[in-house]
KETITI-593963 format. One record per residue (C-alpha): residue number from 1; x, y, z. Coordinates in steps of 0.25 Angstrom, whole numbers. Layout:
BEGIN
(site NUM (X Y Z))
...
***
This chain:
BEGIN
(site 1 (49 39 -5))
(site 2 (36 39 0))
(site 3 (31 26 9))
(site 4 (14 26 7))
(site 5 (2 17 10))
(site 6 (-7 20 -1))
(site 7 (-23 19 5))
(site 8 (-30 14 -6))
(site 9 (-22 21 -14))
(site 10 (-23 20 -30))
(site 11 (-14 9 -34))
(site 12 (-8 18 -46))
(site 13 (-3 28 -39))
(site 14 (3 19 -28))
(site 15 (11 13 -40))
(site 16 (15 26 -45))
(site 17 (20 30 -30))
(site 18 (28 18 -31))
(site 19 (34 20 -45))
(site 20 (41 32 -37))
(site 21 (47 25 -27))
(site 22 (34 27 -15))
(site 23 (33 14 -6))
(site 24 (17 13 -7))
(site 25 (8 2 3))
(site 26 (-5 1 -2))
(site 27 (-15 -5 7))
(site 28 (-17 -15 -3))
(site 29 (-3 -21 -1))
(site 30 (-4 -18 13))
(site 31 (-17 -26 15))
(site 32 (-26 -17 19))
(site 33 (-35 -13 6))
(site 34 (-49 -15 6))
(site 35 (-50 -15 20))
(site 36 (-58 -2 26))
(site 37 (-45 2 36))
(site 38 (-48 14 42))
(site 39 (-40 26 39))
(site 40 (-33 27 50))
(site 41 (-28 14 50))
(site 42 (-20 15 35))
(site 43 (-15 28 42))
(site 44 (-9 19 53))
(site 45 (-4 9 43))
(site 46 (1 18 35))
(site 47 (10 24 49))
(site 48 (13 10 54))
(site 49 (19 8 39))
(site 50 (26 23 40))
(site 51 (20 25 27))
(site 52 (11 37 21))
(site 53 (-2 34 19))
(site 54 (-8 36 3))
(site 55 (-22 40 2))
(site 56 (-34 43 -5))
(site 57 (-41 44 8))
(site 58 (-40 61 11))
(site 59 (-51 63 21))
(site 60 (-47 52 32))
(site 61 (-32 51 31))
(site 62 (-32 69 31))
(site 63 (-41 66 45))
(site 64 (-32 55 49))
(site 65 (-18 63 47))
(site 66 (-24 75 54))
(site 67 (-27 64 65))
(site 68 (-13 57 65))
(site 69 (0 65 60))
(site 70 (8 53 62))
(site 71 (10 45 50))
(site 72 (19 46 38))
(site 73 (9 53 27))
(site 74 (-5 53 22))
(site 75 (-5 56 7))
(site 76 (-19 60 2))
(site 77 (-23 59 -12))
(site 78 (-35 62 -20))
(site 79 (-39 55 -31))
(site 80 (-44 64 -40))
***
């Protein structure tokens, strides 16, 4: 299964991905809510954790995959 680190992620859907058998980091349980880190430094966390990141965020994490190909997966979600 997959192995993410949900950026601010819904915390429903996080269970959900759990129920069937995903590893999922939050940046809560990781420490690092609330804290204004830029983009590119969750996209580094995420790498230096070999896992995906899990994102609401389209825009930045579009620009920064386009910048950086190297990483293990950037899933972009919308909300509505």
């Amino acid at each position: 299964m997959a192995r993410l680190y949900a950026d601010e992620f819904p915390l429903p859907v996080v269970k959900i991905l759990r129920t069937l058998g995903h590893d999922v980091l939050t940046v809560q349980e990781a420490n690092k809510a609330e804290q204004k880190i830029p983009d590119n430094e969750v996209l580094s966390y995420a790498i230096s954790l070999n896992r995906a990141v899990l994102t609401l965020n389209r825009h930045d994490f579009i620009r920064l995959h386009k910048q950086n190909t190297q990483h293990q997966g950037i899933i972009i979600c919308k909300s509505n």
